[in-house]
C-alpha positions in Angstrom: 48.0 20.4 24.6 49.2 16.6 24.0 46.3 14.3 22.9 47.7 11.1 21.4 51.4 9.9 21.9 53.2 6.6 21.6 55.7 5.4 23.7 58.1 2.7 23.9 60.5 1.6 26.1 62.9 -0.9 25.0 63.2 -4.6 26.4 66.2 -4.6 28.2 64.3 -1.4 30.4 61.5 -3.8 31.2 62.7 -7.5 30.9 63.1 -7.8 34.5 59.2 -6.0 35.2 57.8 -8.0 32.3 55.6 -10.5 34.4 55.0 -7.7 36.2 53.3 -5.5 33.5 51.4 -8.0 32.1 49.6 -8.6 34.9 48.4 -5.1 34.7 46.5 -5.4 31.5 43.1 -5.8 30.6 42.0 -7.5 27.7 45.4 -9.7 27.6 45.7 -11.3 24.5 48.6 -13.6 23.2 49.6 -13.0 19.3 51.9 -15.3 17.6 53.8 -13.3 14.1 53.4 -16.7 11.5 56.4 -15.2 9.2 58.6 -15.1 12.4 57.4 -16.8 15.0 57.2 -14.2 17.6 55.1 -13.6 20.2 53.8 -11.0 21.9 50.7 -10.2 24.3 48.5 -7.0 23.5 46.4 -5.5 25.7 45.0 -2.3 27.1 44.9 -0.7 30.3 42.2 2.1 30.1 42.0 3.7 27.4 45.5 3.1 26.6 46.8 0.0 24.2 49.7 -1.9 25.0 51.8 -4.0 23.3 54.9 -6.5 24.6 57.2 -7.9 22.7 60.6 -9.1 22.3 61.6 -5.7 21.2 60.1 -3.6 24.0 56.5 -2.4 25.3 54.6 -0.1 23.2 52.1 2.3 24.8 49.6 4.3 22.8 46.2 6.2 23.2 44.7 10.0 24.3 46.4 11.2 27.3 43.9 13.7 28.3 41.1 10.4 27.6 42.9 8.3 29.7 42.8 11.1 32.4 39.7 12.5 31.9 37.5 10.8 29.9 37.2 12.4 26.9 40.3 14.4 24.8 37.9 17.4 24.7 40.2 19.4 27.2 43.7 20.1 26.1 46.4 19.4 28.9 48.8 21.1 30.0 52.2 20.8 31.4 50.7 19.8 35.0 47.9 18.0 33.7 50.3 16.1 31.1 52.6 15.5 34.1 49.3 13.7 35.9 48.1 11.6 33.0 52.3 10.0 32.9 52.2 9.6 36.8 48.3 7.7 36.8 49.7 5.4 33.8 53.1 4.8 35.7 51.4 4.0 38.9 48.9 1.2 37.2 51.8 -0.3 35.0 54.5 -0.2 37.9 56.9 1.1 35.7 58.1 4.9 35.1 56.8 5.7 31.6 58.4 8.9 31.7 61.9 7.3 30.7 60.1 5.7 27.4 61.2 7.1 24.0 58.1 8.9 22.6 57.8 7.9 18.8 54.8 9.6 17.5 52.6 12.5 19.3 49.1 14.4 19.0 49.4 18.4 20.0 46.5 20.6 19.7 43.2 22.7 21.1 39.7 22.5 20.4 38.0 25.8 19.8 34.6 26.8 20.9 33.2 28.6 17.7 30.8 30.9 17.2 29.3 29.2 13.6 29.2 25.9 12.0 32.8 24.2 11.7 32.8 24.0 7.7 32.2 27.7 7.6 36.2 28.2 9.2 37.6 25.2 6.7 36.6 26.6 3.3 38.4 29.7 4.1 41.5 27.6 5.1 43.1 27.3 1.6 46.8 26.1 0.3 50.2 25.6 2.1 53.8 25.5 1.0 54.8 22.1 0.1 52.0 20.2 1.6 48.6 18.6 -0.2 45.7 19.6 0.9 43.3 17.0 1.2 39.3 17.7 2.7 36.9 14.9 3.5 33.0 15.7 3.3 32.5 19.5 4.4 34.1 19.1 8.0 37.4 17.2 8.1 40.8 19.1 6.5 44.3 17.5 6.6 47.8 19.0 5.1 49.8 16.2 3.9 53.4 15.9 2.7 54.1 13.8 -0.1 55.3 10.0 -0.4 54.1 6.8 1.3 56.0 7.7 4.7 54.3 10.8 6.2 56.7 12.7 9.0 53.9 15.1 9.9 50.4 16.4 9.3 48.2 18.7 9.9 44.5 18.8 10.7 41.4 20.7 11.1 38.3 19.2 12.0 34.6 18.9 13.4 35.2 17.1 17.0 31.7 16.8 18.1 30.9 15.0 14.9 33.7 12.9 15.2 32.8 12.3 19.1 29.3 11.9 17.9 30.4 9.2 15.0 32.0 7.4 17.3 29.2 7.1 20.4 31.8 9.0 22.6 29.9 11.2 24.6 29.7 14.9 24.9 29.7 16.9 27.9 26.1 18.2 28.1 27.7 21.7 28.3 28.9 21.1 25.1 26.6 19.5 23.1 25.2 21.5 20.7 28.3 23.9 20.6 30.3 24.0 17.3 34.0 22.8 18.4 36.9 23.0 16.3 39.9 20.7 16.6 43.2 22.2 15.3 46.4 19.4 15.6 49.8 18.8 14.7 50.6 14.9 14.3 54.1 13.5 14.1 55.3 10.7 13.3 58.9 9.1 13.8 61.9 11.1 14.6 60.4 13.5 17.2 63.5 14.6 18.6 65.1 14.9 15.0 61.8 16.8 13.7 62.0 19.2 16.9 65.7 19.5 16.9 66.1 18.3 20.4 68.8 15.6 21.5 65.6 13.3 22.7 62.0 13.4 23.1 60.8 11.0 26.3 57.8 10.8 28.4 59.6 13.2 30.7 60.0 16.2 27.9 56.3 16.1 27.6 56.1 18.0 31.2 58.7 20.2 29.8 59.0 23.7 28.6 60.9 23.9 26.1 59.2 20.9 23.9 55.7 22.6 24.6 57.2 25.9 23.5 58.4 24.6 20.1 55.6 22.6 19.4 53.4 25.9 19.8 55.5 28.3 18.3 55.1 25.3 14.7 51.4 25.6 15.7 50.9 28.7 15.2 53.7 29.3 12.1 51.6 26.4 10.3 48.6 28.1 10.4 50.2 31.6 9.4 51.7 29.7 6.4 48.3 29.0 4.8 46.7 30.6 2.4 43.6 32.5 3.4 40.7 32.3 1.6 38.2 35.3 3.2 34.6 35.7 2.3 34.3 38.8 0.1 31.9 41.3 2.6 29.3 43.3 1.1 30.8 46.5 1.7 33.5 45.4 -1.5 30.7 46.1 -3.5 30.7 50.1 -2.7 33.3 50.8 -5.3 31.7 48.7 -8.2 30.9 51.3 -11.4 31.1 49.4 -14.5 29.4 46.5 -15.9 32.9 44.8 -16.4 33.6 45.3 -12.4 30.3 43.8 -11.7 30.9 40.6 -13.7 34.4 40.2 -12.0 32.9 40.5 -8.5 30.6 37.9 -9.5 33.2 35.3 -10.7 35.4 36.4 -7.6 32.5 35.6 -5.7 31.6 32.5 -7.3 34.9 31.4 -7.3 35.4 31.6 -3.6 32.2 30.1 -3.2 33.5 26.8 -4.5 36.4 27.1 -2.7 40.4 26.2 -3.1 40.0 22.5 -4.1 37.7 24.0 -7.0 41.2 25.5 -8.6 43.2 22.6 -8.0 40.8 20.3 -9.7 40.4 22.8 -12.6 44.1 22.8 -12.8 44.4 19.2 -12.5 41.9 19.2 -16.0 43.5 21.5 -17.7 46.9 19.2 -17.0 44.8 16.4 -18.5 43.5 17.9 -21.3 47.6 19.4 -22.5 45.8 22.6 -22.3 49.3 25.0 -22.3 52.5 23.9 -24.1 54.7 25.7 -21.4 54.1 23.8 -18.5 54.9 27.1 -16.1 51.2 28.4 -17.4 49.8 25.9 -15.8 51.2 27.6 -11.7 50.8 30.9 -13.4 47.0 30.5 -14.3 46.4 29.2 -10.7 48.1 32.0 -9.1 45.9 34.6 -11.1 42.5 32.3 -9.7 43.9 32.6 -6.3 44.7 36.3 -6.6 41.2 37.1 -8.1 39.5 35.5 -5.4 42.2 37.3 -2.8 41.4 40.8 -0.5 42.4 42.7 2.4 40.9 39.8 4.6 40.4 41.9 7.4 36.5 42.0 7.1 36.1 38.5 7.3 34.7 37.8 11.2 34.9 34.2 10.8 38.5 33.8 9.5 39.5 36.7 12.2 37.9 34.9 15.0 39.7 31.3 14.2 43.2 33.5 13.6 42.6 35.1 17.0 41.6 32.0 18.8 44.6 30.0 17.7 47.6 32.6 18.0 46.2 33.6 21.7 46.6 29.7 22.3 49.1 28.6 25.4 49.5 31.9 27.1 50.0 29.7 29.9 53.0 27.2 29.0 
């Protein structure tokens, strides 16, 4: 289930290949740092980009792109084990000894309704910002300028189609959601394993962890269901009618609604104890909250994702 990863392997691993490697890329290009003087040659090799410098070569790109085309299809231990072996054989070096310092993991689903309909029900997490962009991209971001991790949801045949990458014509028109965990820096520290190399990739244990975060990130969110039409069975009263409405309405807008009515509210000094402030968000959220278990859409992408990697 890798996609992206970056890889380095230090200079005093390569020094004695380095002629060697640079003959291997395409696109070689000499760049000169003005501050320090330093040189390096960038390059690519495939669909993978490749740096060397002083300090070591840098490797970075989509394995399953650079094996199969297009990072539609997740890989898997086997597969992931492939893509390493096809980028050892062209660089003449075994990449599966490189430290890896930042990595993509992650499925695309085959849905069975527009993408956005799946992120509006996707609502807050624990400790992380949620951030959307237009009506199909989702990411849940930590604080500060140096990000550790991230996670993301979006529309990958829009993305492929922004991009001119093309679609396999079986495909096409289908609605495909991407789910991913990115990391960055301090793999083997994030994952609490001694080290993370090209090697672990093909392993086990790393796949394992990586799925069992997966799947807790996702659980961690809050849900944001679709009230059904059957909740309006019990209605009675005028009163219970109007609060239906806003619930409905509410939802309708979805989660980043709340925040940015919270945000005002901060703006405008609405509450003199500032703990009114998570308390009247908490009573939004629980208005707009049910028994989710009606919702076919949020049901299908819970089912989908926690049934991912029966196969490790």
């Amino acid at each position: 289930m890798f996609d992206k990863v970056t890889l380095f392997q230090f200079a005093d691993e390569v020094k004695k290949d380095n002629e060697n490697i640079i003959n291997q890329f395409d696109n070689a290009e000499e760049k000169v740092n003005l501050q320090t003087g330093e040189t390096s040659i960038s390059g690519n090799i495939g669909t993978m980009k490749l740096c060397l410098s002083i300090r070591g070569l840098k490797i970075r790109g989509s394995l399953p792109k650079y094996l199969y085309g297009n990072n539609i299809y997740p890989l898997d231990r086997k597969t992931t084990k492939q893509a390493l072996e096809k980028l050892s054989n062209n660089l003449h070096i075994d990449v599966t000894k490189a430290k890896v310092s930042a990595l993509e993991f992650g499925n695309t689903f085959l849905m069975s309704n527009d993408v956005k309909w799946y992120l509006i029900r996707l609502g807050n997490m624990p400790r992380y910002n949620r951030a959307s962009y237009a009506d199909d991209t989702l990411y849940y971001r930590t604080n500060g300028k140096r990000k550790s991790k991230e996670f993301c949801f979006y529309n990958k045949g829009e993305e492929m189609r922004k991009k001119n990458v093309p679609i396999p014509e079986l495909l096409e028109r289908q609605n495909l959601l991407k789910y991913e965990i990115r990391l960055y820096g301090r793999i083997a520290q994030q994952l609490r394993m001694q080290e993370v190399t090209g090697q672990t990739l093909t392993e086990y244990e790393i796949n394992k962890r990586l799925l069992e975060m997966y799947k807790e990130v996702f659980m961690s969110i809050n849900k944001v269901p679709q009230i059904p039409i059957t909740a309006m069975e019990n209605i009675t009263t005028v009163k219970g009618a109007k609060d239906y409405l806003f619930a409905y309405l509410l939802r309708q807008a979805g989660i980043d609604k709340i925040n940015d009515f919270i945000t005002n509210c901060r703006c405008a000094d609405m509450f003199k104890n500032k703990q009114e402030y998570s308390r009247l968000k908490s009573e939004l959220i629980k208005l707009t909250s049910f028994d989710g278990s009606d919702d076919e859409l949020l049901e299908e992408l819970k089912n989908d994702i926690l049934n991912t990697g029966q196969n490790l």
